[in-house]
KELODREN-550345 format. One record per residue (C-alpha): residue number from 1; residue in one letter; x, y, z. Coordinates in nm, 3 decimals, padded with zeros to 5 digits. Example, Ala and Ser with C-alpha at 12.3 -4.5 7.8 and 13.67 -1.06 7.14 Angstrom:
2
resi_resn_X_Y_Z
1_a_01.230_-00.450_00.780
2_s_01.367_-00.106_00.714
END
This chain:
302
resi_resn_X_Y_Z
1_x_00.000_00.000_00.000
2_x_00.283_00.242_00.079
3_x_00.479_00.116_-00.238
4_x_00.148_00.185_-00.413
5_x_00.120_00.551_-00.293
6_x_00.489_00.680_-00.344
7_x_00.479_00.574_-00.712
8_x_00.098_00.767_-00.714
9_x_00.260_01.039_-00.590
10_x_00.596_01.053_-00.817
11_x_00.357_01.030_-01.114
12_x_00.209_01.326_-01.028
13_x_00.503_01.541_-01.010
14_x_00.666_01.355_-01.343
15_x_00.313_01.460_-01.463
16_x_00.325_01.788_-01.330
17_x_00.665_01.861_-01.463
18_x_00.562_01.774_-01.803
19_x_00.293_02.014_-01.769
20_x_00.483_02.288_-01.693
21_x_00.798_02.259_-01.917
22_x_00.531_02.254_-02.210
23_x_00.360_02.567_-02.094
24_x_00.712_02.716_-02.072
25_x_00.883_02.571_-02.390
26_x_00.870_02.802_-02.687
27_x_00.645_02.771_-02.959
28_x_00.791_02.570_-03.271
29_x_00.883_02.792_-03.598
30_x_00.789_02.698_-03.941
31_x_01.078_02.514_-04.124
32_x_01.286_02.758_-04.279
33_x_01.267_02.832_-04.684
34_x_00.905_02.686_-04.698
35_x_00.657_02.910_-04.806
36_x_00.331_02.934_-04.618
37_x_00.020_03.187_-04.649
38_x_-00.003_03.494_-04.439
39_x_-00.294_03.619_-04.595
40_x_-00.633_03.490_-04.802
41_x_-00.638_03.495_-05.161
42_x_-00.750_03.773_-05.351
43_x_-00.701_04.039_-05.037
44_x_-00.560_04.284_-05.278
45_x_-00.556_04.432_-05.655
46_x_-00.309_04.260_-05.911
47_x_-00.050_04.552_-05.808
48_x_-00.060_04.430_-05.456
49_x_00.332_04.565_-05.364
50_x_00.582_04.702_-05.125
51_x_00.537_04.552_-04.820
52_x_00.715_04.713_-04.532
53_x_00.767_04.743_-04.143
54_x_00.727_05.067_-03.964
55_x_00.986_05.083_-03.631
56_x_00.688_04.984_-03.440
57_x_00.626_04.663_-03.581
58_x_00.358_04.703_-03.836
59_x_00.335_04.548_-04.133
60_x_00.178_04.796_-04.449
61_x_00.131_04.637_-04.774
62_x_00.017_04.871_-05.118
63_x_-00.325_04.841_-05.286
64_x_-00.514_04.682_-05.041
65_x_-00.860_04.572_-05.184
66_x_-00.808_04.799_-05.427
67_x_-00.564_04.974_-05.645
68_x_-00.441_05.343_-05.466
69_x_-00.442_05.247_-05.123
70_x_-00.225_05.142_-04.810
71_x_-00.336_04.848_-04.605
72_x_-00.223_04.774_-04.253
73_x_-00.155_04.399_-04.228
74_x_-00.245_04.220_-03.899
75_x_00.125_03.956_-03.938
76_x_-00.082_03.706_-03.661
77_x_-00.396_03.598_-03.873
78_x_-00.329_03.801_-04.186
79_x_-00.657_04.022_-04.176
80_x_-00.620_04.385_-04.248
81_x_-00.761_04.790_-04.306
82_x_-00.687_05.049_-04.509
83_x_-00.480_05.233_-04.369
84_x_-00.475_05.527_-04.623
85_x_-00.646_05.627_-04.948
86_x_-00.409_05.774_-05.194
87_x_-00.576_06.155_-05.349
88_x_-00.517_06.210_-05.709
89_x_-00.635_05.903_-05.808
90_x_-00.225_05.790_-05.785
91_x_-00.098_05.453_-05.751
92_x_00.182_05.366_-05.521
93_x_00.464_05.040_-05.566
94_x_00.674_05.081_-05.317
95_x_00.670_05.203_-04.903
96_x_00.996_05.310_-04.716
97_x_01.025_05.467_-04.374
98_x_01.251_05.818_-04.303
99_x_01.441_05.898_-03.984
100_x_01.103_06.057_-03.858
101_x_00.887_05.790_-03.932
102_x_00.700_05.955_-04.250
103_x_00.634_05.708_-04.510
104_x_00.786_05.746_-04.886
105_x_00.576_05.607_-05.207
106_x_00.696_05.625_-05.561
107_x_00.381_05.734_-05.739
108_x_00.371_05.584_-06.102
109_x_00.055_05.806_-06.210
110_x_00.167_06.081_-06.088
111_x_00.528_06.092_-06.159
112_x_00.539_06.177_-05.801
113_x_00.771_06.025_-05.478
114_x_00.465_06.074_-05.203
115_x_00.505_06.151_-04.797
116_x_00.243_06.013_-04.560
117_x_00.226_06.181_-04.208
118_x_00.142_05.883_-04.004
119_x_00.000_06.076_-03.757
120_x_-00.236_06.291_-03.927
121_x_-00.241_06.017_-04.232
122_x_-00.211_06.364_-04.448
123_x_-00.052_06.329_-04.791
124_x_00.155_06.499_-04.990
125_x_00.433_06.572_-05.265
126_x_00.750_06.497_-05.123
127_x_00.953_06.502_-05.455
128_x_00.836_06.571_-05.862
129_x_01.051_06.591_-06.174
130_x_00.906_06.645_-06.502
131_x_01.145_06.384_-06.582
132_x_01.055_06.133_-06.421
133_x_00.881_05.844_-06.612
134_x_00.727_05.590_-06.393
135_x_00.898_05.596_-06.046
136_x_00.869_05.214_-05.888
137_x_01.091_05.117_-05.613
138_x_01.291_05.300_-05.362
139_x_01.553_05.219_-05.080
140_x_01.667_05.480_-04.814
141_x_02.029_05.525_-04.636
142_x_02.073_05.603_-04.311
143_x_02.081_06.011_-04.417
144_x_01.735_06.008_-04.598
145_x_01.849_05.990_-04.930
146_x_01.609_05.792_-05.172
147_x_01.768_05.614_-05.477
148_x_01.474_05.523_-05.712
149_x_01.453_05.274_-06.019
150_x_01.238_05.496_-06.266
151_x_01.132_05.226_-06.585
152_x_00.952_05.334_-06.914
153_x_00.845_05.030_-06.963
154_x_00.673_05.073_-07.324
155_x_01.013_05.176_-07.481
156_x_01.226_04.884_-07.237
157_x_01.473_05.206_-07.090
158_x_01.483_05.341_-06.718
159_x_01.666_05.621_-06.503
160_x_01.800_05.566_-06.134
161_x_01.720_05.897_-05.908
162_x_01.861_05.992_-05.531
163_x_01.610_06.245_-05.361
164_x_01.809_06.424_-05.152
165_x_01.673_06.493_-04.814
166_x_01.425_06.775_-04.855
167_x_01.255_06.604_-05.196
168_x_01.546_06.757_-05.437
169_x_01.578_06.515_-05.746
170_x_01.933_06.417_-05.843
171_x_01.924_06.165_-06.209
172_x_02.235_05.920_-06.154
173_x_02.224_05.712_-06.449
174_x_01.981_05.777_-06.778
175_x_02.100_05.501_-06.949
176_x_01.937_05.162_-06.803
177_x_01.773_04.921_-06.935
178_x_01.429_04.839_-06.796
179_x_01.455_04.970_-06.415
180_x_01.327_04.799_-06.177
181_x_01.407_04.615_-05.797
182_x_01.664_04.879_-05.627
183_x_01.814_04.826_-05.253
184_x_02.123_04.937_-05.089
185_x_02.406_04.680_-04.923
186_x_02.397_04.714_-04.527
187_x_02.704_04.903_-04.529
188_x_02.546_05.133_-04.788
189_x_02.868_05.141_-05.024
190_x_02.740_04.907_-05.287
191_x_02.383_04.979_-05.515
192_x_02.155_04.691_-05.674
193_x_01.931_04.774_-05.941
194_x_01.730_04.516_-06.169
195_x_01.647_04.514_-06.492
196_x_01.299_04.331_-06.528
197_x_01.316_04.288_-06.919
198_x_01.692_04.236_-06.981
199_x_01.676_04.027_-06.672
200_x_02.039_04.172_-06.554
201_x_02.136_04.266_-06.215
202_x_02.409_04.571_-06.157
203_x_02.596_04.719_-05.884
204_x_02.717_05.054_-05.835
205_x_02.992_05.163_-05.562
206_x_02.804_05.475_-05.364
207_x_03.030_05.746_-05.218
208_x_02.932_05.959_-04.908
209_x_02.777_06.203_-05.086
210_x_02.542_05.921_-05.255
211_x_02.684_05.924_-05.575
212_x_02.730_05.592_-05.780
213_x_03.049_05.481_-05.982
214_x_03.200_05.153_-06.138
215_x_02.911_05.014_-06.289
216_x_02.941_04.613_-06.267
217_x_02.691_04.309_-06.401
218_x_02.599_04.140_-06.029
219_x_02.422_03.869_-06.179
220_x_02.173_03.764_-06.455
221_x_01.937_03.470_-06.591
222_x_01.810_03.352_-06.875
223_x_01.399_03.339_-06.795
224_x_01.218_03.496_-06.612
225_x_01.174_03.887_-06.478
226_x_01.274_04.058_-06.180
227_x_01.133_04.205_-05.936
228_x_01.228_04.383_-05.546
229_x_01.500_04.286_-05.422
230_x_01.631_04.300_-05.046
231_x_01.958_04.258_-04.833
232_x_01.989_04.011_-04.519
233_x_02.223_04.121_-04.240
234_x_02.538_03.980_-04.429
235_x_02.435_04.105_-04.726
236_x_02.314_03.853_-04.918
237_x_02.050_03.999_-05.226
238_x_01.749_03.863_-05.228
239_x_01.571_03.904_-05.558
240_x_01.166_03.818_-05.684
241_x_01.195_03.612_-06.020
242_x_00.894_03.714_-06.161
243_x_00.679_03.483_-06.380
244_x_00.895_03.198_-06.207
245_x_00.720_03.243_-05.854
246_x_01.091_03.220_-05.661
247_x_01.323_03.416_-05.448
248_x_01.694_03.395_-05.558
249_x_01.948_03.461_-05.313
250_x_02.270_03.573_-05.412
251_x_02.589_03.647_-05.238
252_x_02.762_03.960_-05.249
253_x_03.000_03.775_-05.471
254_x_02.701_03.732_-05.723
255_x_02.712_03.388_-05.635
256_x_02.418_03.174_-05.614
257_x_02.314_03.094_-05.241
258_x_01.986_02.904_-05.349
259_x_01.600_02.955_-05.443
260_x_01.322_02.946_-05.288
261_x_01.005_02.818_-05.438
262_x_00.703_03.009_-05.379
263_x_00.301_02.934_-05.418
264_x_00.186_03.181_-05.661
265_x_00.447_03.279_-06.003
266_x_00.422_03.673_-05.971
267_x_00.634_03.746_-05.729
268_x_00.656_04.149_-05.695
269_x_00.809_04.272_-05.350
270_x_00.983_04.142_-04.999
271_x_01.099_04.243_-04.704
272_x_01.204_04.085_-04.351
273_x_01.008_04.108_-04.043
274_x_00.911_03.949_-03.716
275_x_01.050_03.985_-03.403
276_x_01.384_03.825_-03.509
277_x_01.388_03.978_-03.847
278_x_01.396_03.627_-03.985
279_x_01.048_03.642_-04.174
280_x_01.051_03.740_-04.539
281_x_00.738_03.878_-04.651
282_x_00.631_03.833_-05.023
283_x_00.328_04.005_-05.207
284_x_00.196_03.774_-05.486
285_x_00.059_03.941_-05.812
286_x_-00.129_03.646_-05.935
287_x_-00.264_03.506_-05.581
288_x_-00.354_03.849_-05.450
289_x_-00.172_03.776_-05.118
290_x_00.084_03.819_-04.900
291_x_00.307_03.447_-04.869
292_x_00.588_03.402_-04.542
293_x_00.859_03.170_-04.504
294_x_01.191_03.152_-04.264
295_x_01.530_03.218_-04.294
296_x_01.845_03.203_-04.104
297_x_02.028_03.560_-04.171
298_x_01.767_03.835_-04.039
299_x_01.724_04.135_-04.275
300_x_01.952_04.395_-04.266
301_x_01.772_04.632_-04.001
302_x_01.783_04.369_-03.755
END
């Protein structure tokens, strides 16, 4: 009977101790490189774009529901709001964040880089050129200089800006070839742009001032567009293959890391996220959605 009751007893605290070690233990991740839905199908238009991460954490994705607005993406069960409505009837690709927290859009129908004031959700012009033909993605440095890819895309050419702090417009190179996916390295002394139809990759050296030299072929593929492109914390490119539905990751010896198949084939825009920065987040053209997988090397922020 005693015998009986000390071996009760030590199965309640084995049981016990069980209980609590899984209420402590931490909560598995998904496998890393395996994409998995953060949103439903179908949440936004066909130029669902630019997702990015404000320094508090949330998660804004362009043309929500429909084309010319901002939504605010809930990253725990993928529901979301507009967050802002776009005047003008514009249409934005792209979202960075400045030093003070505004939000920068490249405006394609405007020819217009846009500001929101995320406290008063008021916007406005932040830069214009006459010149400009179809601004599409932007990357910031650490001053609040823009550098913008700026495609024609009927006649297959494109321009690279920098908007200098203030909204002046600076043209750095007139002579691309279809503009397109444009990020900085995390030391800021090395410039990616795309080109979606030539399906080439090149990299400029960036002085202090922000002006690009030494124009070099990074990388390029034989099917297949491109898309946005972003940096890890070691500086590793990522880069949407368009029409393939896969991120490439490159080195920043050009060489190839590996790819990561997707769900949907329109891949249009990334960026990292989460708490640990480990998180890519890719918009989907042809699913209308926002897809998530894992990776090892946070984003370059983190």
């Amino acid at each position: 009977m005693i015998r009986k009751q000390h071996i009760s007893l030590l199965a309640i605290i084995m049981a016990g101790s069980f209980t609590a070690t899984a209420q402590f233990s931490k909560p598995s991740q998904p496998p890393l490189y395996q994409a998995r839905d953060l949103t439903a199908e179908n949440m936004f238009s066909q130029n669902i774009e630019g997702p990015n991460f404000d320094k508090a954490g949330n998660l804004y994705v362009v043309n929500f529901q429909r084309d010319g607005t901002i939504g605010k993406i809930n990253t725990r069960d993928g529901s979301g709001e507009i967050f802002v409505t776009m005047p003008d009837s514009s249409i934005v690709n792209s979202i960075q964040f400045n030093s003070k927290g505004n939000m920068l859009m490249p405006d394609f129908i405007g020819h217009n880089v846009l500001m929101v004031d995320m406290r008063t959700k008021k916007v406005s012009v932040y830069a214009h050129s006459d010149k400009f033909n179809q601004p599409n993605d932007l990357c910031i440095n650490r001053k609040d200089q823009l550098f913008a890819s700026d495609p024609n895309w009927k006649a297959q050419t494109g321009q690279i800006w920098r908007i200098d702090k203030g909204g002046k417009p600076v043209l750095l190179e007139a002579n691309m070839g279809t503009a397109n996916g444009i990020e900085l390295s995390p030391d800021e002394k090395t410039l990616y742009v795309n080109e979606s139809v030539q399906r080439k990759i090149w990299k400029y050296d960036v002085d202090k001032a922000g002006n690009i030299s030494n124009k070099q072929l990074f990388g390029e593929f034989p099917d297949h567009g491109f898309d946005g492109m972003k940096c890890d914390k070691a500086g590793n490119l990522y880069v949407t293959r368009w029409g393939k539905g896969t991120v490439v990751v490159l080195s920043p010896a050009g060489k190839l890391i590996r790819e990561i198949p997707l769900k949907g084939k329109q891949c249009s825009n990334l960026t990292f996220g989460g708490k640990d920065g480990k998180t890519v987040y890719v918009t989907l053209q042809d699913r209308k959605c926002v897809e998530t997988f894992r990776v090892e090397i946070p984003g370059k922020r983190y």
